[in-house]
N, C-alpha and C positions, 0 to 999 in steps of 0.2 A: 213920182214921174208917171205921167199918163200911157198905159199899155194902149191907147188906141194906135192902129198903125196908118200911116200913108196908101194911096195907091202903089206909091215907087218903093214903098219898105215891104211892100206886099210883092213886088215882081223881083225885090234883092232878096226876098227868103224864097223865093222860087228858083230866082237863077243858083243860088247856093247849095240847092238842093237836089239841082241837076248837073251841075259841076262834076269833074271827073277831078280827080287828083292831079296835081300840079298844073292844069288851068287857070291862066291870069286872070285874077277878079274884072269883072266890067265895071265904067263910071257909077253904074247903078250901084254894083256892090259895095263900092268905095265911097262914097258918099253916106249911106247907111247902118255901113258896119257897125260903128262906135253903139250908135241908139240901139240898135239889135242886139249888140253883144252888150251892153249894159240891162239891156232888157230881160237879158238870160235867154232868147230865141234862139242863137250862135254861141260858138265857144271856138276858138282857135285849136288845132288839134298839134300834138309835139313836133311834128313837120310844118307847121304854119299854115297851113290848109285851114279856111273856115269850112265848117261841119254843122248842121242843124241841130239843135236841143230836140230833146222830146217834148217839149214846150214847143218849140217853131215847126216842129211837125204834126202837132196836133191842131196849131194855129192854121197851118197851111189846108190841113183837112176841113177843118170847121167849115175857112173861107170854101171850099170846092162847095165842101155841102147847102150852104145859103147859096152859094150864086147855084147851082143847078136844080134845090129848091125855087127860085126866082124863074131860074130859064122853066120848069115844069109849070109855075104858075100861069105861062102867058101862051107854050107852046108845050103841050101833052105829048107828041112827038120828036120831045127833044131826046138828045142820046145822053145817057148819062153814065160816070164812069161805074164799073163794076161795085166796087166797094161802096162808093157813093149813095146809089141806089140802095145797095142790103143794107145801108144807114139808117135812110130815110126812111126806108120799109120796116126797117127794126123798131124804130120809134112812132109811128104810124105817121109820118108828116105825107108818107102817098101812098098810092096804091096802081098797081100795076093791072090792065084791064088786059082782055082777050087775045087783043088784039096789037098787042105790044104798046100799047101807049101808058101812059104815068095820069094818076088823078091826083091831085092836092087835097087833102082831106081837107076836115074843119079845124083840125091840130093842127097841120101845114098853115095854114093859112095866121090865124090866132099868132105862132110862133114868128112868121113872115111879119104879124101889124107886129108885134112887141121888139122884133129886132127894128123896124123902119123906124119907132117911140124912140126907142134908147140910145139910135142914131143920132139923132139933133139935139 
């Protein structure tokens, strides 16, 4: 089974993850469960509540980090979230300048063509 996900399997491991306890799943949820929880991303918890894997939350993270890599490559003054950024920083994909804005290195970018590659 192919782990690539959907856009709407990507916004069902989100809403799942910001779900409060005993909140009715939305159609997004419900439609995607099955693939997600076969995927190992979810797991149903002993109350019936879906709950994200550490799998579906590293996946959730990953996606933040490419798309706010992405937003940094077009617009330096994008805002990115806290942990995001010490990612990015951590791994050298940006660099953070004087004046509060974000650069894309030459690692940044490199990583940016090789995910667009493996895309199609």
């Amino acid at each position: 089974m192919d782990d690539r996900l959907t856009t709407d399997e990507y916004e069902a491991l989100n809403q799942i993850g910001k779900a409060s306890r005993g909140e009715r799943p939305s159609a997004c949820i419900a439609r995607n469960s099955k693939k997600l929880n076969g995927l190992k991303f979810i797991s149903h918890a002993k109350d019936g509540h879906l709950m994200l894997t550490e799998k579906g939350q590293q996946t959730l993270f990953l996606r933040q980090c490419i798309e706010g890599l992405r937003a940094v490559s077009t617009d330096p003054l994008t805002a990115l979230a806290a942990d995001v950024s010490l990612f990015l920083g951590k791994k050298g994909h940006i660099t953070r300048n004087d004046d509060g804005s974000f650069e894309i290195t030459q690692r940044g970018r490199e990583s940016l063509a090789d995910i667009d590659a493996s895309a199609k």
